[in-house]
C-alpha positions as CSV (number, residue, x, y, z in Angstrom):
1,X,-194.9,90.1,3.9
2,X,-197.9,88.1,3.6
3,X,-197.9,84.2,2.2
4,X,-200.5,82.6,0.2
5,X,-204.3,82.8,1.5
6,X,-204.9,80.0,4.3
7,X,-207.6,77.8,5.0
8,X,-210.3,79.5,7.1
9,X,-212.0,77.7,9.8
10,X,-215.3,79.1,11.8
11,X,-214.3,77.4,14.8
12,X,-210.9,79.0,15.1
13,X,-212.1,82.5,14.3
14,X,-215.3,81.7,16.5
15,X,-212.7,80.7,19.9
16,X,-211.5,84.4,19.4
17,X,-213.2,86.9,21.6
18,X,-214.5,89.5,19.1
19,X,-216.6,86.6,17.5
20,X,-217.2,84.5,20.2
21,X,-220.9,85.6,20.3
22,X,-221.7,85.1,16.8
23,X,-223.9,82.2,14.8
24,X,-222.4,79.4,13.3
25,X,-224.0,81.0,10.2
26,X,-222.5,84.6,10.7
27,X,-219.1,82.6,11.2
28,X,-219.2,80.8,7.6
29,X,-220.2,84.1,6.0
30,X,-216.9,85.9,7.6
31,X,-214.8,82.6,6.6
32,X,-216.4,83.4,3.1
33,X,-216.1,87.1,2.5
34,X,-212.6,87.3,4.0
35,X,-209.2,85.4,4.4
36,X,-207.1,83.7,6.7
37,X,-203.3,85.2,5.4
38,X,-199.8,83.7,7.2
39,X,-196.8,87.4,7.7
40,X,-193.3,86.7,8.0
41,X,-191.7,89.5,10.4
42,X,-191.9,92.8,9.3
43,X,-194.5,95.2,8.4
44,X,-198.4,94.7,7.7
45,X,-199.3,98.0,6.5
46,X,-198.0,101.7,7.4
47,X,-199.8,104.3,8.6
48,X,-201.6,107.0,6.2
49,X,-202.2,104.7,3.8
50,X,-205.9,103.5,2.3
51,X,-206.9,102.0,4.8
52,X,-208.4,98.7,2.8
53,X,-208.6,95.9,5.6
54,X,-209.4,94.5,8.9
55,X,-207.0,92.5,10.5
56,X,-207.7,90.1,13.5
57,X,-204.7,88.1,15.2
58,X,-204.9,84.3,15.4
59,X,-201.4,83.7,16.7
60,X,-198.5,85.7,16.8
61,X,-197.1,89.0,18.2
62,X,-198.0,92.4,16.7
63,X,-196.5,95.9,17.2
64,X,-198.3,99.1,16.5
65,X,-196.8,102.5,15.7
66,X,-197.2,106.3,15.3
67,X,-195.4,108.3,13.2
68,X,-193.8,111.2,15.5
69,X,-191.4,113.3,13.7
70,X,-189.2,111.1,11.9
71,X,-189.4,108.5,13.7
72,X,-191.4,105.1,14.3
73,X,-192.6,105.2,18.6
74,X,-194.1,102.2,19.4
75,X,-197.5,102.6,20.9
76,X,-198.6,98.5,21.5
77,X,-196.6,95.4,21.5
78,X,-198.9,92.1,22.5
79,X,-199.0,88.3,21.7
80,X,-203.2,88.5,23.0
81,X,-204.9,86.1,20.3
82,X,-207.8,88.2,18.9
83,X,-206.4,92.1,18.7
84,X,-207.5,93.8,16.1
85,X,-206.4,96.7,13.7
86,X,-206.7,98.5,10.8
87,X,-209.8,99.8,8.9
88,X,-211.7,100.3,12.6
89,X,-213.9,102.8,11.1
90,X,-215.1,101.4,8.0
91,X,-218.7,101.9,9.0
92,X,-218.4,105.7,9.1
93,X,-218.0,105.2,5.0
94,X,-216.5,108.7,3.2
95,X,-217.6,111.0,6.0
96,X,-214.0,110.8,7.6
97,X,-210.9,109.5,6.1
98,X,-210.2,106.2,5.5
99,X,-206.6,106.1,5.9
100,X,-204.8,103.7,8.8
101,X,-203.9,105.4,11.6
102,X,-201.3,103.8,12.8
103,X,-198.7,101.2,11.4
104,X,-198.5,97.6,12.0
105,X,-195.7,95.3,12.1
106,X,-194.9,91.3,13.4
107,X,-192.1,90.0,15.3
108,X,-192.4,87.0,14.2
109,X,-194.4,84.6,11.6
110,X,-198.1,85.8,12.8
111,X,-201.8,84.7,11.0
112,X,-204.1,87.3,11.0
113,X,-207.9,86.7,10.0
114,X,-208.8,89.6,7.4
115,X,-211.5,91.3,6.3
116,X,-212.1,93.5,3.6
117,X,-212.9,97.3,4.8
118,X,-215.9,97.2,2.5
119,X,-217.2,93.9,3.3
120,X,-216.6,95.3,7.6
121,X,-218.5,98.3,7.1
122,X,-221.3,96.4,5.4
123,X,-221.3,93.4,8.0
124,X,-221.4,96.3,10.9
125,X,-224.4,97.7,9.4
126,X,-226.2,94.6,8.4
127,X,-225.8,92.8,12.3
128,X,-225.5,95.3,14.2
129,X,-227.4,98.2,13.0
130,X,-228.0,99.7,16.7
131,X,-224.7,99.4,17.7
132,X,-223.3,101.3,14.6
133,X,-225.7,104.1,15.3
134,X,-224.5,104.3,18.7
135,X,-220.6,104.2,17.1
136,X,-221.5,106.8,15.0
137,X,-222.8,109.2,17.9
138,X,-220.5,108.8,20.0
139,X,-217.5,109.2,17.3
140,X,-219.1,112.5,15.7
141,X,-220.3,113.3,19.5
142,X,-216.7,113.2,20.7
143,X,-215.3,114.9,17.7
144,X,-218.4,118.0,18.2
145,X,-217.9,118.2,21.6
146,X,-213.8,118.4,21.4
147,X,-213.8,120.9,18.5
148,X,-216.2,123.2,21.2
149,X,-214.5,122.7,24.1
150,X,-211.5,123.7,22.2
151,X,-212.4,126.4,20.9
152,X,-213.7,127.3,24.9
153,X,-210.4,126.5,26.0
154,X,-208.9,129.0,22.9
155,X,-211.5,131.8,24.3
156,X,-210.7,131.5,28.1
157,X,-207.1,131.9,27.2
158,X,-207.7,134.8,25.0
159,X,-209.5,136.0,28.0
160,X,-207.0,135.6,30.3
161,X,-204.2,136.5,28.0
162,X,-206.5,140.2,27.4
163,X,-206.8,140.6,31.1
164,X,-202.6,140.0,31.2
165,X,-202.5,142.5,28.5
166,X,-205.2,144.8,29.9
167,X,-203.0,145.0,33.2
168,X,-199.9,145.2,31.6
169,X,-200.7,148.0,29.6
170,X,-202.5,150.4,32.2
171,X,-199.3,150.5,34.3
172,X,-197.3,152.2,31.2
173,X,-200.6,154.1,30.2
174,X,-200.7,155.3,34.2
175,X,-197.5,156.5,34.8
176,X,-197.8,158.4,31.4
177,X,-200.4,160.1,32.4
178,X,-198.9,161.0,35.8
179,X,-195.4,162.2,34.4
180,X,-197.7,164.5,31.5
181,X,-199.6,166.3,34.7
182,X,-196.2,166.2,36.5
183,X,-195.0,167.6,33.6
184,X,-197.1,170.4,33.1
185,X,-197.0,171.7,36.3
186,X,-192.8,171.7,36.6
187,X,-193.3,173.9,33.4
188,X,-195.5,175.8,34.5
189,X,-193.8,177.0,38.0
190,X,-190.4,176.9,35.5
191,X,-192.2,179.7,33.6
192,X,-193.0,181.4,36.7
193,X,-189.3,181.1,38.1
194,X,-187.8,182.3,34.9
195,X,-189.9,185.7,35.8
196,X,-188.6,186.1,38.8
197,X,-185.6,186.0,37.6
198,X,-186.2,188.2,34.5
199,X,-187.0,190.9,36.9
200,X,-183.7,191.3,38.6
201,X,-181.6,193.4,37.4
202,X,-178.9,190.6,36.1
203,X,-176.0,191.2,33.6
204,X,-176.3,189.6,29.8
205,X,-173.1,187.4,30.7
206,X,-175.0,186.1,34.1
207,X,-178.2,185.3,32.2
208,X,-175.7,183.5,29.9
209,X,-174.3,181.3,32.2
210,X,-177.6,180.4,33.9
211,X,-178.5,179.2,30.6
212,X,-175.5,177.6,29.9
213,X,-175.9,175.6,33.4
214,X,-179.7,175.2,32.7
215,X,-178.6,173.3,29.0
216,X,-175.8,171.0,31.1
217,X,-177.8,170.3,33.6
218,X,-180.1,168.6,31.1
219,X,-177.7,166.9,29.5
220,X,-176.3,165.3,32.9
221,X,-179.5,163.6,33.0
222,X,-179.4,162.2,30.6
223,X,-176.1,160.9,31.8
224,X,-176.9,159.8,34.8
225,X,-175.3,156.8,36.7
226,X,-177.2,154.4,37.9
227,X,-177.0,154.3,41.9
228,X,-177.7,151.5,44.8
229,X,-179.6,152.5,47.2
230,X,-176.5,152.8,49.9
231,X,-175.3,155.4,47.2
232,X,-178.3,157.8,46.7
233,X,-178.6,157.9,50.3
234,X,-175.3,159.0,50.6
235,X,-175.0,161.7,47.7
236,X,-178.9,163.0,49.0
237,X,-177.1,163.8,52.5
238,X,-174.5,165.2,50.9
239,X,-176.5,167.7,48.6
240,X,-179.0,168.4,51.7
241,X,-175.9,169.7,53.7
242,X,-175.0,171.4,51.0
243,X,-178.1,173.1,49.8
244,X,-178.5,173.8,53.6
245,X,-174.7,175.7,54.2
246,X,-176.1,177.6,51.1
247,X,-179.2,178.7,52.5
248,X,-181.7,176.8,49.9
249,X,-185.1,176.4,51.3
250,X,-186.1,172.9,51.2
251,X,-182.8,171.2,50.6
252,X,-184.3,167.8,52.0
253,X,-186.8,167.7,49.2
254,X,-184.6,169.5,46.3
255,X,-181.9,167.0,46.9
256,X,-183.1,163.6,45.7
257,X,-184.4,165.0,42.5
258,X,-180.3,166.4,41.8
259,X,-179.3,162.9,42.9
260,X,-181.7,161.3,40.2
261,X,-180.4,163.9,37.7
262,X,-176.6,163.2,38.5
263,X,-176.2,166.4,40.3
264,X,-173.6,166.4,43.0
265,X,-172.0,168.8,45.1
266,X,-169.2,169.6,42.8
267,X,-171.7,170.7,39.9
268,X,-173.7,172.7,42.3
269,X,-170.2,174.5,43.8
270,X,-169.8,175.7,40.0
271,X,-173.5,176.9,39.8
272,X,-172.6,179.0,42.8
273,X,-169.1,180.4,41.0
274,X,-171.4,181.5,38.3
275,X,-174.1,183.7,39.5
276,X,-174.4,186.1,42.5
277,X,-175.1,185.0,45.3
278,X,-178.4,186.7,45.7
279,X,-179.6,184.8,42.6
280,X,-178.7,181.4,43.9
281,X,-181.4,180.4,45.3
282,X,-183.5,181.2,42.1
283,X,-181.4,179.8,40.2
284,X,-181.5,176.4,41.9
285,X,-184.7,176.8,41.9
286,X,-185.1,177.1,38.1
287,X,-182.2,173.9,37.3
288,X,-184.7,171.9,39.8
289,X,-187.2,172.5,37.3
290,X,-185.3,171.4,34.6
291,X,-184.1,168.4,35.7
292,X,-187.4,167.5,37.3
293,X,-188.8,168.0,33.6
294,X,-185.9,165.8,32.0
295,X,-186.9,163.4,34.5
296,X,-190.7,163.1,34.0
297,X,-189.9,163.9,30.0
298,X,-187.5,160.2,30.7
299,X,-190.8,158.5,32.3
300,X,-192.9,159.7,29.4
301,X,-190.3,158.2,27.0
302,X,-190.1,154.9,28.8
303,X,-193.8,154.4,29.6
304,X,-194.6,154.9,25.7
305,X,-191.9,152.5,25.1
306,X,-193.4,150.0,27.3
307,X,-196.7,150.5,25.5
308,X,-195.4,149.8,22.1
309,X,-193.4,147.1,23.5
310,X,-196.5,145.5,24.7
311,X,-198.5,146.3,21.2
312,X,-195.6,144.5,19.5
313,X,-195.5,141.4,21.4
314,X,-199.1,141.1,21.2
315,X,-198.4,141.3,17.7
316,X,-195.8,138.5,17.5
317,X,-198.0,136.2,20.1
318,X,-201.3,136.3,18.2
319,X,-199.3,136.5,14.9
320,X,-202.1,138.7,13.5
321,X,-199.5,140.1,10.6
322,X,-198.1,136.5,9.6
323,X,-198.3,133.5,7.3
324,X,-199.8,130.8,9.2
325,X,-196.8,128.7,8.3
326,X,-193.5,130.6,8.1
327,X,-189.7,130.2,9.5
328,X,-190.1,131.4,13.1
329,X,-187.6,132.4,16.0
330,X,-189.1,129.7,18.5
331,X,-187.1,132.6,21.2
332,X,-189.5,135.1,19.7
333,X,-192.5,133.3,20.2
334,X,-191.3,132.3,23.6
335,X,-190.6,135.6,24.8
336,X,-194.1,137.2,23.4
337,X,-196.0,134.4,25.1
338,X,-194.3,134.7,28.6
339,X,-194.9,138.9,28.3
340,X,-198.7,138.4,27.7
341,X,-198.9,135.8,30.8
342,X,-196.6,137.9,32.9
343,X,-199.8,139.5,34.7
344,X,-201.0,135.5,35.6
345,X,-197.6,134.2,36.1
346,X,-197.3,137.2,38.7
347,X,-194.3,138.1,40.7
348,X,-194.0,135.7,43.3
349,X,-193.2,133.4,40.6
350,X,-189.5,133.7,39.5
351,X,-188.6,133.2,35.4
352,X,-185.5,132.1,34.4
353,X,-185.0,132.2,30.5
354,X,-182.0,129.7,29.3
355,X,-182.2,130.5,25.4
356,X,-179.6,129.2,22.9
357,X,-179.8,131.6,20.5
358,X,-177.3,130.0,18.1
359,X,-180.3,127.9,17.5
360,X,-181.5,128.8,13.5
361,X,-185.5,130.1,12.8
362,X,-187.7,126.6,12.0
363,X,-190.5,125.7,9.7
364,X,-193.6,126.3,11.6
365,X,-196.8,127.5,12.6
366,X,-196.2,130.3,15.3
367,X,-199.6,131.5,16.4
368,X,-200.2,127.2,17.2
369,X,-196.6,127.5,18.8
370,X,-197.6,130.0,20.9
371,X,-201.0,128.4,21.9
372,X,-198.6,125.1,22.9
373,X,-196.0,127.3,25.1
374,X,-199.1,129.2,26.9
375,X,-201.0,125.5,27.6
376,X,-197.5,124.9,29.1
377,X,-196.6,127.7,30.8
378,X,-200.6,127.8,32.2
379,X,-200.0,124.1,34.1
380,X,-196.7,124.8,35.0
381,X,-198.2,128.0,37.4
382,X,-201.2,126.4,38.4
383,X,-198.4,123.6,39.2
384,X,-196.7,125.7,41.5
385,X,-199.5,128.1,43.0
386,X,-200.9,124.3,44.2
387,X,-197.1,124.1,45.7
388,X,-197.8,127.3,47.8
389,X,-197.4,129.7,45.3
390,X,-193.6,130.1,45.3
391,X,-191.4,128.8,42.8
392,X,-189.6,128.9,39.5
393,X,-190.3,128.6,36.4
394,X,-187.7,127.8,33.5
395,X,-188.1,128.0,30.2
396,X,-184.8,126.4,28.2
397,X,-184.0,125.8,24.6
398,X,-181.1,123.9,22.9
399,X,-180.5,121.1,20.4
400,X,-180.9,117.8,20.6
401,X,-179.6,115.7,17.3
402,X,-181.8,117.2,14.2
403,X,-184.4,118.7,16.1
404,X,-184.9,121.6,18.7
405,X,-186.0,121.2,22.4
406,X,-187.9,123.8,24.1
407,X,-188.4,122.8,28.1
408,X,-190.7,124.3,30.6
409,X,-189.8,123.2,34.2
410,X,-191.4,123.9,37.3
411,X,-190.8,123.3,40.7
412,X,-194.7,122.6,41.4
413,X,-196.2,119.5,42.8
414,X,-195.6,117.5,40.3
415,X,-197.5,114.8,38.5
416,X,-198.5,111.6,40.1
417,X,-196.9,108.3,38.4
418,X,-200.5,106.9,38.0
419,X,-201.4,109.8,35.7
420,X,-199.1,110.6,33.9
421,X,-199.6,108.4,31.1
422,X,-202.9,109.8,30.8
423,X,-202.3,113.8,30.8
424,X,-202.5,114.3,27.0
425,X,-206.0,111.8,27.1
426,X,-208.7,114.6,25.6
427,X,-210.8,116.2,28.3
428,X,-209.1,114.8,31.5
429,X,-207.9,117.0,34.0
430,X,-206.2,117.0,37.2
431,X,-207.2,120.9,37.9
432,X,-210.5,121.2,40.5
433,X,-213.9,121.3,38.4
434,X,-214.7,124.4,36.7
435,X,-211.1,125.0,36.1
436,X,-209.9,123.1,33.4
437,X,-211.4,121.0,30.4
438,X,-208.9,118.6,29.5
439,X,-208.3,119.6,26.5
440,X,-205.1,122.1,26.9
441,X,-202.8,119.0,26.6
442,X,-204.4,117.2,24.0
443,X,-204.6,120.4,22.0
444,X,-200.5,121.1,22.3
445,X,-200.1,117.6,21.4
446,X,-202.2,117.6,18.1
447,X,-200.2,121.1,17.3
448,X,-196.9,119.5,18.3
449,X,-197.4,115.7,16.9
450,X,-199.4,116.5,14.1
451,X,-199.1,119.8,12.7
452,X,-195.0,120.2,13.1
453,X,-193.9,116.3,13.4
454,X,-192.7,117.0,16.6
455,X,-193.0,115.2,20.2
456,X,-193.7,115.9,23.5
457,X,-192.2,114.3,27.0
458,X,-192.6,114.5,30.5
459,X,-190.3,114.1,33.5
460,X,-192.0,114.9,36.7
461,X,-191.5,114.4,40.4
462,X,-192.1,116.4,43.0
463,X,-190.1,119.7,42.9
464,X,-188.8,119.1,39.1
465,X,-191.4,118.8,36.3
466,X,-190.0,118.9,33.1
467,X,-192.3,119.1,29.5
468,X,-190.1,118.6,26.5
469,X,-190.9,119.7,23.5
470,X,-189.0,118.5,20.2
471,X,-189.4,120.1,16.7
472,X,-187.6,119.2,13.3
473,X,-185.2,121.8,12.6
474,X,-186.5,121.2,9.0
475,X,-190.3,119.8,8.0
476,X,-192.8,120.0,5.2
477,X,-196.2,121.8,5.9
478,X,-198.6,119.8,6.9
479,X,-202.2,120.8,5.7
């Protein structure tokens, strides 16, 4: 809490090093137009408020603060005579928002020379009219270029995500395609199998019983067990020998089709018990078929499933059908944004998913969320492709206290100890040029910080990099 006003003296605010260039004449004017006030220890002013003044230490210790989540992280602590705070970008007048940006505290009885934000902005322009021009440029520069560069960085990893997509979706699209031609010729030749057999001269009852095997053969695979390798092997000699002893042409190549169906030797011994002999072959013939069409019908199924799988995750990542702010499944977002990079992530890259889904939907913004968890998962593979291209990648959620973590770890190269403090700085990079602008960072932390009240950390040495992400289980939207 501030004391009375205190005497101002030029020379004292002169030995200070942001006015140590200025006129003994500029000096009496600051004495004059602002104020010399005495703060006991606690807070100066608090971050998103008006921001009214300029404050200058004379003597003391001063903290600064950013508002992350619900808590107060200190950002500054420092007894350096002449640090300054507060209305900083007074001379940019209404064209951004004059609120403080920060919050400011003392540890201890501290005199601060203080300047009213007005009276700043009009000093700034009045004595240094070039510099505030050059101010100006390069703070409405910096803000143009970041809001184009971001938007860059948005549209190369819409790119790369369609490309994901793009691959994703022909392998589904492919195999339908394949299984509809397969498909059409197994009917086909069925048609022609079912002629053959219509011109024998076969008993009502026999014709009955083909059917009947023709309808339970279908439904065995549908039924079918799912076999190791070791085991197919095994049951295809098996139905070769048997096919063989029965005089089936082609056994070798009629078998593994039966084993993929669920067919074994005993259901084939009761095929045999239930037409003449003469007929057998035929007949086996004509249940080949039909499994072989249950089989490729199954791929059709699955491939079309795949598809719409894919549609609907594309859905949930871009979030195309949502309220920008809603209660999301942060497991839901996760699990979109890691199918649409599965095609860049690749396969020599194993993901291991450690979801607690006791954890309850949040308050958020879940097409941001999802632009956060690709930045993330994007470093952590370019993380480990610089390790050799081998690794794993772990994506884990769980609480912590009143907020939820979400963790992507890697076991890339890791981030260097110089550095790391500067990885969420806007536009630098530690990918080669042409790769990276800087900004993928800086962006999840604006979403994160900013839009959610959240936070982000970073553990990382060699082998185990860990980026932490906390959210509020409960929040307020933030416009």
């Amino acid at each position: 809490m501030s004391e009375a006003c205190l005497p101002c003296e030029p020379a004292e605010i002169g030995s200070l090093f942001l006015f140590e260039k200025l006129t003994p004449e500029q000096l009496g004017r600051l004495c004059e137009a602002g104020r010399v006030e005495r703060y006991e220890p606690g807070p100066v002013y608090t971050e998103g408020e008006p921001a009214t003044c300029f404050y200058v230490m004379i003597e003391g210790t001063v903290v600064l603060y950013r508002r992350v989540g619900g808590d107060d992280v200190e950002v500054t602590r420092t007894s350096q005579r002449g640090v300054y705070a507060g209305a900083m970008q007074a001379y940019l007048g209404d064209r951004v928002r004059q609120v403080y940006n920060n919050s400011l505290r003392v540890t201890e009885p501290t005199r601060f020379f203080v300047l009213p934000s007005d009276t700043f902005a009009a000093i700034m322009q009045e004595w240094f009219p070039m510099a505030v021009h050059l101010l100006e440029g390069l703070f409405f520069g910096s803000k143009s270029a970041q809001q184009a560069i971001g938007q860059r960085e948005r549209l190369l990893a819409l790119g790369s995500l369609s490309a994901g997509l793009t691959h994703e979706l022909n392998n589904p699209a492919a195999a339908a395609v394949r299984a509809t031609e397969g498909l059409r010729e197994r009917v086909g030749k069925m048609r022609r199998k079912l002629g053959i057999i219509a011109q024998g001269t076969y008993s009502p009852e026999m014709m009955a019983n083909l059917i009947e095997m023709q309808e339970r053969t279908a439904e065995r695979v549908a039924k079918a067990p799912a076999l190791s390798p070791l085991e197919a092997a095994d049951r295809e000699d098996a139905l070769t020998d048997w096919l063989d002893d029965h005089d089936i042409p082609e056994g070798w190549r009629i078998a593994p089709t039966f084993v993929q169906a669920g067919v074994d030797a005993d259901w084939l011994d009761q095929v045999a018990a239930a037409v003449d002999e003469d007929i057998l072959p035929n007949a086996i013939g004509w249940l080949n078929y039909t499994a072989e069409t249950e089989l490729l019908m199954d791929e059709i199924k699955d491939s079309t499933a795949r598809i719409s799988h894919l549609v609907d995750a594309a859905k949930q990542y871009s979030q195309l059908d949502r309220a920008p702010f809603q209660n999301a499944d942060v497991h839901e977002l996760l699990d979109s944004t890691l199918l649409m990079l599965s095609g860049k992530i690749g396969s020599r890259i194993e993901v291991v998913k450690e979801f607690d889904r006791t954890l309850p939907k949040i308050p958020a913004y879940p097409a941001e969320l999802n632009q956060v968890w690709t930045n993330l998962v994007d470093n952590a593979v370019s993380a480990i492709n610089s390790a050799g291209g081998e690794g794993t990648l772990t994506v884990r959620t769980a609480r912590e206290n009143d907020r939820l973590l979400v963790e992507f770890r890697d076991t890339g190269v890791g981030i260097p100890a110089e550095i790391r403090d500067r990885i969420f700085d806007p536009f630098f990079t530690t990918k080669p040029v042409g790769e990276g602008t800087g900004l993928g960072l800086d962006i999840s932390w604006r979403i994160v910080a900013d839009k959610h009240h959240g936070a982000i950390q970073v553990r990382s040495e060699p082998g185990d990099t860990r980026f932490q992400v906390l959210l509020p289980l409960t929040t307020e939207e933030v416009t």
